[in-house]
PyMOL Python script that loads the backbone (N, CA, C, O; Angstrom):
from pymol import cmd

cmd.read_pdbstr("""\
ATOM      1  N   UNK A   1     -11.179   5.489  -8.038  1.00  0.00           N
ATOM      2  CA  UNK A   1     -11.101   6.788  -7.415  1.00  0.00           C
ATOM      3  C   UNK A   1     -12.150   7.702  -8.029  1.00  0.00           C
ATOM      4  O   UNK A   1     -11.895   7.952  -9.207  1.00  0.00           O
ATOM      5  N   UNK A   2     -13.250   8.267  -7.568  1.00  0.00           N
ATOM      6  CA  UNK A   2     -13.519   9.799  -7.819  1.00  0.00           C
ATOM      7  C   UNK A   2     -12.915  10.523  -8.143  1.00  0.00           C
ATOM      8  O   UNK A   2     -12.818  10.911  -9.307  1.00  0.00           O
ATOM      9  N   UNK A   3     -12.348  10.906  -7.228  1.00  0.00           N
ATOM     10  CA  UNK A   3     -11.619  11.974  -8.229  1.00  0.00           C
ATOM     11  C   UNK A   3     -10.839  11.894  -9.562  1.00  0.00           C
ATOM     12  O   UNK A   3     -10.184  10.913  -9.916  1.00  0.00           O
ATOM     13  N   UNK A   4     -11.042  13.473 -10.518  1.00  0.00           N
ATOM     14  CA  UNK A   4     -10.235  13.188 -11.454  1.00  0.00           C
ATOM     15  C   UNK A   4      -8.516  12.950 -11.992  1.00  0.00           C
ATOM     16  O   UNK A   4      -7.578  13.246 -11.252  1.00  0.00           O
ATOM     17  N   UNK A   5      -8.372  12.520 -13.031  1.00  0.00           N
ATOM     18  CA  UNK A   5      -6.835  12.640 -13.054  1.00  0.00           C
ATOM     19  C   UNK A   5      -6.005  13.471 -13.367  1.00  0.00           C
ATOM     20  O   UNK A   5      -4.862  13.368 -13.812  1.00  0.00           O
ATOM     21  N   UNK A   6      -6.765  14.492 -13.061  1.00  0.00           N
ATOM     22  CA  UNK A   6      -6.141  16.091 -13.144  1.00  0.00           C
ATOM     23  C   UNK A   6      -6.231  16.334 -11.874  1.00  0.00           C
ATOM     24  O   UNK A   6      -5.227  16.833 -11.368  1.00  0.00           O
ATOM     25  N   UNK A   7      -7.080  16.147 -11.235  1.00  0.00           N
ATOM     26  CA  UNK A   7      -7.314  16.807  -9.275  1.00  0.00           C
ATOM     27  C   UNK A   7      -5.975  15.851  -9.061  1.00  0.00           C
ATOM     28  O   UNK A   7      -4.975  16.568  -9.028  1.00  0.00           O
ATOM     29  N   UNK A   8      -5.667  14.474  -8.910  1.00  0.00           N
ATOM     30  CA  UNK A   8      -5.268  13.554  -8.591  1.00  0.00           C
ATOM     31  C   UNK A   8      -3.789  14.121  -8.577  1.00  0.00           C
ATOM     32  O   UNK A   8      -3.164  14.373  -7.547  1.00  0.00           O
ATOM     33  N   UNK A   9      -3.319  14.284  -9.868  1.00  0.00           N
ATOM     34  CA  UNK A   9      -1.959  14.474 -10.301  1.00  0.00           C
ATOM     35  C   UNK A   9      -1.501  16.051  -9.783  1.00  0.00           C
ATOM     36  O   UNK A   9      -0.302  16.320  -9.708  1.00  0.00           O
ATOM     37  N   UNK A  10      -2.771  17.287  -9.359  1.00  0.00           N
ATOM     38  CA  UNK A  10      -2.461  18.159  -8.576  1.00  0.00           C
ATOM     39  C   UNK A  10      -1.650  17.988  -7.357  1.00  0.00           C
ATOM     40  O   UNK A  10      -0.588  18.517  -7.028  1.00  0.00           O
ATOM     41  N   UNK A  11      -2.703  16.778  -6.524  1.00  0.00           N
ATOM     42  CA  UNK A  11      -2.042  16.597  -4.995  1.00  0.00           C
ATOM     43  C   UNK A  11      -0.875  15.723  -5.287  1.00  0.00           C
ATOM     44  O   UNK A  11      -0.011  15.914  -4.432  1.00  0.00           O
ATOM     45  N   UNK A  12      -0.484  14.746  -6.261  1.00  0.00           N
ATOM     46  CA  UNK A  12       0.229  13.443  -6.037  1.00  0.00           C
ATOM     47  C   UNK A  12       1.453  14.165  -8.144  1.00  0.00           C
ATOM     48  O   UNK A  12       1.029  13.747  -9.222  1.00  0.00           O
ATOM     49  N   UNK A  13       2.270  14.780  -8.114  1.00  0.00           N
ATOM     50  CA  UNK A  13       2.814  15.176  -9.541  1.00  0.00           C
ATOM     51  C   UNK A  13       3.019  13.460  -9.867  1.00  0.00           C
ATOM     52  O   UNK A  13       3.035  12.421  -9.208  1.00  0.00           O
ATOM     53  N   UNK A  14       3.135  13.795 -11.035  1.00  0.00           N
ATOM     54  CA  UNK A  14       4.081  12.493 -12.191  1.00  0.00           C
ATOM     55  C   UNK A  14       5.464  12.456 -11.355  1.00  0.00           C
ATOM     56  O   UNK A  14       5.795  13.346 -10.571  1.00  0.00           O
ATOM     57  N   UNK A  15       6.173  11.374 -11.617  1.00  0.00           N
ATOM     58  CA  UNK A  15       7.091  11.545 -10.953  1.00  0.00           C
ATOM     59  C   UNK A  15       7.659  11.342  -9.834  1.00  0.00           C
ATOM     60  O   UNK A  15       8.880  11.433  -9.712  1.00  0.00           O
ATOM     61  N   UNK A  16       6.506  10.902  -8.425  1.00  0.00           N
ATOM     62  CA  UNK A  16       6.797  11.049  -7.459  1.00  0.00           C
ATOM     63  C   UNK A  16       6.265   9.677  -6.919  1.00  0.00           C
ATOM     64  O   UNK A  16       5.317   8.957  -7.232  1.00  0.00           O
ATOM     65  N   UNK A  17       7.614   9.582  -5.647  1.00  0.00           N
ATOM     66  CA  UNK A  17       6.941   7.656  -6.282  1.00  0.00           C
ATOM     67  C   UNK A  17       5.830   7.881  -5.011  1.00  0.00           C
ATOM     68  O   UNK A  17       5.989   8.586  -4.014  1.00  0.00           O
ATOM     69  N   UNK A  18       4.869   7.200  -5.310  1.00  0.00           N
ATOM     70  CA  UNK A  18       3.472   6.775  -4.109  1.00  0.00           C
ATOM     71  C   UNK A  18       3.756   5.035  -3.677  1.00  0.00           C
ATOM     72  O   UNK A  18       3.973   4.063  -4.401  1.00  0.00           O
ATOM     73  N   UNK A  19       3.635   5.174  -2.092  1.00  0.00           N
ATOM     74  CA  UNK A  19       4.028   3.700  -1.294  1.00  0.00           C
ATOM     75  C   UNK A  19       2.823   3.769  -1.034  1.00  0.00           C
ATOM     76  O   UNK A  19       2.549   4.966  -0.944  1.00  0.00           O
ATOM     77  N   UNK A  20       1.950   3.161  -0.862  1.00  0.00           N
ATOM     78  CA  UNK A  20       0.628   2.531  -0.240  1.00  0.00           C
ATOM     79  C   UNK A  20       0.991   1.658   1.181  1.00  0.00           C
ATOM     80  O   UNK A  20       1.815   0.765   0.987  1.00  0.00           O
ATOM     81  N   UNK A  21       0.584   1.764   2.328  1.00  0.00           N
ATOM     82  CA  UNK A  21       0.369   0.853   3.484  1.00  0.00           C
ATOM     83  C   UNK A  21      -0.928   0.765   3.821  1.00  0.00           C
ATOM     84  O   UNK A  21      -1.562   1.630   4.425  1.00  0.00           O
ATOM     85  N   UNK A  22      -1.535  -0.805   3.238  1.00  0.00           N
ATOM     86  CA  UNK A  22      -2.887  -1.046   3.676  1.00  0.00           C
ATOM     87  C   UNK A  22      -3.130  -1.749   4.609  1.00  0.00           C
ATOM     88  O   UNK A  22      -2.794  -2.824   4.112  1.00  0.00           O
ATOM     89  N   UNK A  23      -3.438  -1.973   5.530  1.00  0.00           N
ATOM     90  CA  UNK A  23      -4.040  -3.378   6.453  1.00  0.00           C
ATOM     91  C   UNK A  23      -5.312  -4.109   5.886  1.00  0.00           C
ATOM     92  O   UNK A  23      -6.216  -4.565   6.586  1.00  0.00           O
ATOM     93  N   UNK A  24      -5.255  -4.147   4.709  1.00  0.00           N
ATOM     94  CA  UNK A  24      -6.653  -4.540   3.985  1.00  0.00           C
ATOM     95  C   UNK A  24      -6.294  -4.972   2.860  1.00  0.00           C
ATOM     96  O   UNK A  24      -5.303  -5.644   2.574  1.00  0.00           O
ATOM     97  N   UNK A  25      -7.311  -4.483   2.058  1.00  0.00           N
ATOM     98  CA  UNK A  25      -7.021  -5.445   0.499  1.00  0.00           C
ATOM     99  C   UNK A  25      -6.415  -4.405  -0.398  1.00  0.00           C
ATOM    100  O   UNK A  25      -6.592  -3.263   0.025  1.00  0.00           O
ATOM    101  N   UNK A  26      -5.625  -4.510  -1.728  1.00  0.00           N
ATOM    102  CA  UNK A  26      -4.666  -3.283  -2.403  1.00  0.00           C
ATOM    103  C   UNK A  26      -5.699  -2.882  -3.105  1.00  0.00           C
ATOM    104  O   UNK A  26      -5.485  -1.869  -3.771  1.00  0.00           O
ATOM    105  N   UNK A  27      -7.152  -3.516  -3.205  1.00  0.00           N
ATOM    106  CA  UNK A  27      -7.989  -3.597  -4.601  1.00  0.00           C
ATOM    107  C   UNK A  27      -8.216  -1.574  -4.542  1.00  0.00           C
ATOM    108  O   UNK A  27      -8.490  -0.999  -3.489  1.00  0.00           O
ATOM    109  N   UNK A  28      -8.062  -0.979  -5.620  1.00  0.00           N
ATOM    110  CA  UNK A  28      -8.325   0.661  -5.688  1.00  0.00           C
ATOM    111  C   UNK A  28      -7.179   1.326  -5.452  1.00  0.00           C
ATOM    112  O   UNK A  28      -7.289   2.550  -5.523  1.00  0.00           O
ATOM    113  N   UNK A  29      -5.531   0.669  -5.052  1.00  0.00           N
ATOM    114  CA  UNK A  29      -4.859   1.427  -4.692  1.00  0.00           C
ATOM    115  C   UNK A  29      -3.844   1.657  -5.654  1.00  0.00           C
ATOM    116  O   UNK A  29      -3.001   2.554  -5.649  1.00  0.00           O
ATOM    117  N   UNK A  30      -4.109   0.271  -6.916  1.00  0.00           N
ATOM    118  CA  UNK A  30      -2.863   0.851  -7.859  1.00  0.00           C
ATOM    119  C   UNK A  30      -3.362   1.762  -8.855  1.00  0.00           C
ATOM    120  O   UNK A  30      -2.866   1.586  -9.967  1.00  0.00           O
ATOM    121  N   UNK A  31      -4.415   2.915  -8.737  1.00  0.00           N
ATOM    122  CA  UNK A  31      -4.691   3.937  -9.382  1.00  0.00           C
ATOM    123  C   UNK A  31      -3.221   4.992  -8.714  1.00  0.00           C
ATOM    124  O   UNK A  31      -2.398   5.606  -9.393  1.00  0.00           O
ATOM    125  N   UNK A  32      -3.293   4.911  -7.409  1.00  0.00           N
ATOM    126  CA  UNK A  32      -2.280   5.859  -6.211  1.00  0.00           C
ATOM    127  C   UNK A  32      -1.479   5.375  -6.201  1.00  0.00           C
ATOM    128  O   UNK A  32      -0.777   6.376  -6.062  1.00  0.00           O
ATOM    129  N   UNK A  33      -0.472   4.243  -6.238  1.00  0.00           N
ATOM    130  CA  UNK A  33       0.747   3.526  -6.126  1.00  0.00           C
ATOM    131  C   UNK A  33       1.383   3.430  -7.493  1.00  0.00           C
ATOM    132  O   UNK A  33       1.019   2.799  -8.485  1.00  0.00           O
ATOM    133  N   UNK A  34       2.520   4.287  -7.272  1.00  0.00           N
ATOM    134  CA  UNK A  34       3.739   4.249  -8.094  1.00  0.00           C
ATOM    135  C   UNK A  34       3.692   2.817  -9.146  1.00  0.00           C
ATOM    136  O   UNK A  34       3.609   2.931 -10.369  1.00  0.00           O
ATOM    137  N   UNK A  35       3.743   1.837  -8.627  1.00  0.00           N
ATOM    138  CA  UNK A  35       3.507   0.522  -9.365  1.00  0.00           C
ATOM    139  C   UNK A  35       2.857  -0.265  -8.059  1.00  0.00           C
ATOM    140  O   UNK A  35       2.734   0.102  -6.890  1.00  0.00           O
ATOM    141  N   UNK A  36       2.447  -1.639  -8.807  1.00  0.00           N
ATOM    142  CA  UNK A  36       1.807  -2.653  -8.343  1.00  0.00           C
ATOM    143  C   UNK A  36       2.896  -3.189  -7.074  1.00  0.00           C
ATOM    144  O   UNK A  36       2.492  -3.748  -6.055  1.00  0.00           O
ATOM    145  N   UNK A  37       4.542  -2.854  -7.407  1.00  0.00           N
ATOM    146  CA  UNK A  37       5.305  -3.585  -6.238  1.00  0.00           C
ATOM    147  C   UNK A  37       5.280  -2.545  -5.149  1.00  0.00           C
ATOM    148  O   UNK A  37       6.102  -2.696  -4.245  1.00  0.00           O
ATOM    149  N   UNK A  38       4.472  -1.520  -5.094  1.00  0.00           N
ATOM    150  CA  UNK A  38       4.829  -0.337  -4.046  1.00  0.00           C
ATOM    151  C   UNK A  38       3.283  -0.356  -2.999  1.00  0.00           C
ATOM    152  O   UNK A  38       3.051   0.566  -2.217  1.00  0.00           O
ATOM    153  N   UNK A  39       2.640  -1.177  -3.112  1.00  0.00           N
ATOM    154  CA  UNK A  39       1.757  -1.594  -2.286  1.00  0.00           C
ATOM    155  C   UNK A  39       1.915  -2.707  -1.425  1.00  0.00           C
ATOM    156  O   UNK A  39       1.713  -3.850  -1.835  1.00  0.00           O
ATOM    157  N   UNK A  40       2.314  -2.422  -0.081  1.00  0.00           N
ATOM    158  CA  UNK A  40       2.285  -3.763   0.596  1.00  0.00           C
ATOM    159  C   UNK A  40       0.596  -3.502   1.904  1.00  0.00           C
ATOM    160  O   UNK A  40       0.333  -2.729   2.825  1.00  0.00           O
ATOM    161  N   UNK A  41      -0.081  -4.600   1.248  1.00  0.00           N
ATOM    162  CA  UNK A  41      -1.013  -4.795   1.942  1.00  0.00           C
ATOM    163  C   UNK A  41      -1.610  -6.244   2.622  1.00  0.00           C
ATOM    164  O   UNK A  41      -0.788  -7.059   3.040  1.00  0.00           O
ATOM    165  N   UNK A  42      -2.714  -6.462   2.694  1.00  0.00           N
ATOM    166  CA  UNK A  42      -3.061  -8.000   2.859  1.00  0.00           C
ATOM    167  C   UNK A  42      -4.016  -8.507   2.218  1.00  0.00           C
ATOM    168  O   UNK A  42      -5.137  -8.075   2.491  1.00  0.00           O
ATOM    169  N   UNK A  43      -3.894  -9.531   1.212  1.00  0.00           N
ATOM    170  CA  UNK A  43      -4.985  -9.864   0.067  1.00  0.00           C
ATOM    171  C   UNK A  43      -5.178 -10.949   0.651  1.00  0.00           C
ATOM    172  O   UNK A  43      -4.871 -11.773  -0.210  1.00  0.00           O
ATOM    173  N   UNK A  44      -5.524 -11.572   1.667  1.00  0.00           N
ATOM    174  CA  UNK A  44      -5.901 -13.061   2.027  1.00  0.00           C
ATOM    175  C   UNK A  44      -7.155 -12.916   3.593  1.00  0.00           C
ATOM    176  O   UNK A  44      -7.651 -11.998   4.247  1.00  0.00           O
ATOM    177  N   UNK A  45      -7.186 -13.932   3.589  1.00  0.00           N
ATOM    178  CA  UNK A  45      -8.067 -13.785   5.256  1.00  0.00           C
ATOM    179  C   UNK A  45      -8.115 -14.974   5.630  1.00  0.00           C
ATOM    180  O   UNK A  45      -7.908 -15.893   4.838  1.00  0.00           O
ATOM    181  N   UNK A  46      -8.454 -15.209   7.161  1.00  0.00           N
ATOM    182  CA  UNK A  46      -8.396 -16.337   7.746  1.00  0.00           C
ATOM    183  C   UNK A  46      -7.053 -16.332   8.936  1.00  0.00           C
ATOM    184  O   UNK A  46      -7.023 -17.157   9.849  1.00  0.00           O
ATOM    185  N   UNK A  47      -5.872 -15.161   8.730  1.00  0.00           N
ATOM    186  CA  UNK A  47      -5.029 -15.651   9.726  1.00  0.00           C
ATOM    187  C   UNK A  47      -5.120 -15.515  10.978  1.00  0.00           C
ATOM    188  O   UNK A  47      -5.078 -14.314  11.241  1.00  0.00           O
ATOM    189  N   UNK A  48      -5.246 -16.269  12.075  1.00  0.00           N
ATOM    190  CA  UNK A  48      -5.436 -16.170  13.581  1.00  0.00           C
ATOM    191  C   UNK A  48      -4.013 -16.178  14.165  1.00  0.00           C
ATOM    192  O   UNK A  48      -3.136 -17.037  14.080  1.00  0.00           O
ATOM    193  N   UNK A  49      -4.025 -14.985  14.782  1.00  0.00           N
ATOM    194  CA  UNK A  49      -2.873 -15.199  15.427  1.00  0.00           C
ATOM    195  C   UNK A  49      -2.271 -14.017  16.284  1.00  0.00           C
ATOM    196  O   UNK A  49      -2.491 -12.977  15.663  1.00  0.00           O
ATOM    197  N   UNK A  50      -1.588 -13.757  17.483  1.00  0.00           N
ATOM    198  CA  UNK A  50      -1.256 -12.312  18.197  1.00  0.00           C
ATOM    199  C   UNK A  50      -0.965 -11.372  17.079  1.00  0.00           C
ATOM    200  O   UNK A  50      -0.361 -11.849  16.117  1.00  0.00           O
ATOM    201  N   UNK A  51      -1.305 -10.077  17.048  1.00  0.00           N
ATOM    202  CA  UNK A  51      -1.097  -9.371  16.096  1.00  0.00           C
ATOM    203  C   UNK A  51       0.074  -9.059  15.547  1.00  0.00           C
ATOM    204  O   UNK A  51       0.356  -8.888  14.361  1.00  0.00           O
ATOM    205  N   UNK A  52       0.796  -8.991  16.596  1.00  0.00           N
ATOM    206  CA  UNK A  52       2.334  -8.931  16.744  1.00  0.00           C
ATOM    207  C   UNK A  52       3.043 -10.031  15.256  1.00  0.00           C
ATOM    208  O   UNK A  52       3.582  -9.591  14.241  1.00  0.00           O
ATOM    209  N   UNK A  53       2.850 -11.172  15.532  1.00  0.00           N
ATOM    210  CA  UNK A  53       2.946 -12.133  14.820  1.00  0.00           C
ATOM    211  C   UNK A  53       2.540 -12.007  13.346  1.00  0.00           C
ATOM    212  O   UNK A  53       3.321 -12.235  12.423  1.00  0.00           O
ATOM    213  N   UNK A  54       1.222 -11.615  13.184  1.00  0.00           N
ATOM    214  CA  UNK A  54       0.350 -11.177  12.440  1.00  0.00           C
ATOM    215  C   UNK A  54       1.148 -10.097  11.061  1.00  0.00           C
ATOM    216  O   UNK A  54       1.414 -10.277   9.873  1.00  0.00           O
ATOM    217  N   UNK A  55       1.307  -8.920  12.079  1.00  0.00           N
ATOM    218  CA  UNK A  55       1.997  -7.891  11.003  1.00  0.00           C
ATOM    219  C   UNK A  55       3.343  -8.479  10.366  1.00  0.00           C
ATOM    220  O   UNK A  55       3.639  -8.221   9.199  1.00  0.00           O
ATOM    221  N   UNK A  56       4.143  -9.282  11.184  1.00  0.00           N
ATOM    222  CA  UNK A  56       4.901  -9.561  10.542  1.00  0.00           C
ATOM    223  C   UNK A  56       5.308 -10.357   9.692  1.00  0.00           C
ATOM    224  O   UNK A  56       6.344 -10.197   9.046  1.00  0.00           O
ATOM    225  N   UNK A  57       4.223 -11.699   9.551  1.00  0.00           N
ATOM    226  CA  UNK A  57       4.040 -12.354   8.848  1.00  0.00           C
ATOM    227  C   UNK A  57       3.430 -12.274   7.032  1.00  0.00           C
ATOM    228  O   UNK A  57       3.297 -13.031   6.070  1.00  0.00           O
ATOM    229  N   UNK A  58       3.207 -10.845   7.394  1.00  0.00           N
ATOM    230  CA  UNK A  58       2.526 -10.105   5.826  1.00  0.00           C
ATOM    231  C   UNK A  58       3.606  -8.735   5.814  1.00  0.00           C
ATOM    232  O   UNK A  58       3.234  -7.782   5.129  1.00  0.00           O
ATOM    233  N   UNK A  59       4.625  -8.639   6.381  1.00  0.00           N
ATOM    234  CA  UNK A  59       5.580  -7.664   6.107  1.00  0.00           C
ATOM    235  C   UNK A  59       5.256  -6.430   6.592  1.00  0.00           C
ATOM    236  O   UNK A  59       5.892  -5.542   6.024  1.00  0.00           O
ATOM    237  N   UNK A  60       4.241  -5.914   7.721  1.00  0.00           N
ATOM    238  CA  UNK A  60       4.204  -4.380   8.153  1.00  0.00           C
ATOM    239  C   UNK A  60       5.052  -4.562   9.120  1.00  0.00           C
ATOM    240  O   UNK A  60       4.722  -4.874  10.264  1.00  0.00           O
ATOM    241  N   UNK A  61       6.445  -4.343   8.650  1.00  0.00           N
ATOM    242  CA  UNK A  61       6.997  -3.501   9.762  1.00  0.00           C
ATOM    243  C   UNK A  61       8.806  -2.412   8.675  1.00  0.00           C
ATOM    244  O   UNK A  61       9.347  -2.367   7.570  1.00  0.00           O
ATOM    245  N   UNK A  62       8.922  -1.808  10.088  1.00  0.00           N
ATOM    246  CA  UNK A  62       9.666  -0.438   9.407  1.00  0.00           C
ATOM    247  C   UNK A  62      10.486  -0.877   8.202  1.00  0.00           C
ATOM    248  O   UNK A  62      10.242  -0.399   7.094  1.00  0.00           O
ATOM    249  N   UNK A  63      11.199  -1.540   8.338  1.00  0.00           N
ATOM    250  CA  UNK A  63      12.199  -1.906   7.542  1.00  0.00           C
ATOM    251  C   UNK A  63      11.359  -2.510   6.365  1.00  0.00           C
ATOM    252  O   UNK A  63      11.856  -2.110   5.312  1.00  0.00           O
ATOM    253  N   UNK A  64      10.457  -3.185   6.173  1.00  0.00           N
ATOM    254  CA  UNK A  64      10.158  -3.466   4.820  1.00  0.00           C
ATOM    255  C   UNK A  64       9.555  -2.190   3.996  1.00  0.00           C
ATOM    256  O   UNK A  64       9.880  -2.008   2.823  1.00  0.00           O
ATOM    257  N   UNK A  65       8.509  -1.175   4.794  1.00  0.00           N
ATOM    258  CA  UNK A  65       7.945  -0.317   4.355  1.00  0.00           C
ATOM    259  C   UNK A  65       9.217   1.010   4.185  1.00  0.00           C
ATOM    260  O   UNK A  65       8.742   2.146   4.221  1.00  0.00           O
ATOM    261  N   UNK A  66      10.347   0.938   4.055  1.00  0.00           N
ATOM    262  CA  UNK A  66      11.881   1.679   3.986  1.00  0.00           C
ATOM    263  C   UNK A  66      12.637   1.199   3.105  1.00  0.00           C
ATOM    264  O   UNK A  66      13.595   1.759   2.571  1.00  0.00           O
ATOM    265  N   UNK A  67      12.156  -0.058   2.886  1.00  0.00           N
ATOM    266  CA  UNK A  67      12.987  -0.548   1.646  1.00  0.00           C
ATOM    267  C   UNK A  67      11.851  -0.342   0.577  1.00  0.00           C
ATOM    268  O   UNK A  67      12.229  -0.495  -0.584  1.00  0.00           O
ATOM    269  N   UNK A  68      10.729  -0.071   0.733  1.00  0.00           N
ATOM    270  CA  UNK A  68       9.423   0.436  -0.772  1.00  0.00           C
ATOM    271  C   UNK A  68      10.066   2.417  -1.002  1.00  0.00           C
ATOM    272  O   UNK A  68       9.676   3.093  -1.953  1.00  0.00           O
ATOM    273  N   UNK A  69      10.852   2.858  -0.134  1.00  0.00           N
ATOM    274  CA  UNK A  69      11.321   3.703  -0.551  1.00  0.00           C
ATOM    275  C   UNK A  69      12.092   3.931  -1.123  1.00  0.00           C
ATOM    276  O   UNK A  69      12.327   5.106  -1.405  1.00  0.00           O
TER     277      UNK A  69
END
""", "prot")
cmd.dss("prot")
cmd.show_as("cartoon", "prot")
cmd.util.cbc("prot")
cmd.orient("prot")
């Protein structure tokens, strides 16, 4: 991140948990995420398949991103 960890902790206090939703890779996000288990993203490549299928096979959908709350 650029920014500092004083700007950072302005917008985001100690304390407050941060969920990350990436469609990409987590790499840069556990500076912003509460912990390493509060990022659900996709660290792999290669899957072909209807998207539909897709998201759910790497966990984007409501109920998993409700239970990171």
């Amino acid at each position: 991140m650029e920014q500092s960890s004083s700007f950072r902790k302005s917008i985001i206090p100690d304390g407050v948990k941060t969920v990350v939703v990436e469609a990409g890779v987590r790499t840069g996000w556990e500076v912003i995420a509460s912990s390493t288990d509060d990022i659900l993203s996709i660290d792999t490549f290669g899957i072909s398949a209807p998207y539909k299928d897709v998201v759910k096979h790497f966990g984007f959908t409501v109920e998993n991103v409700l239970k990171m709350l």
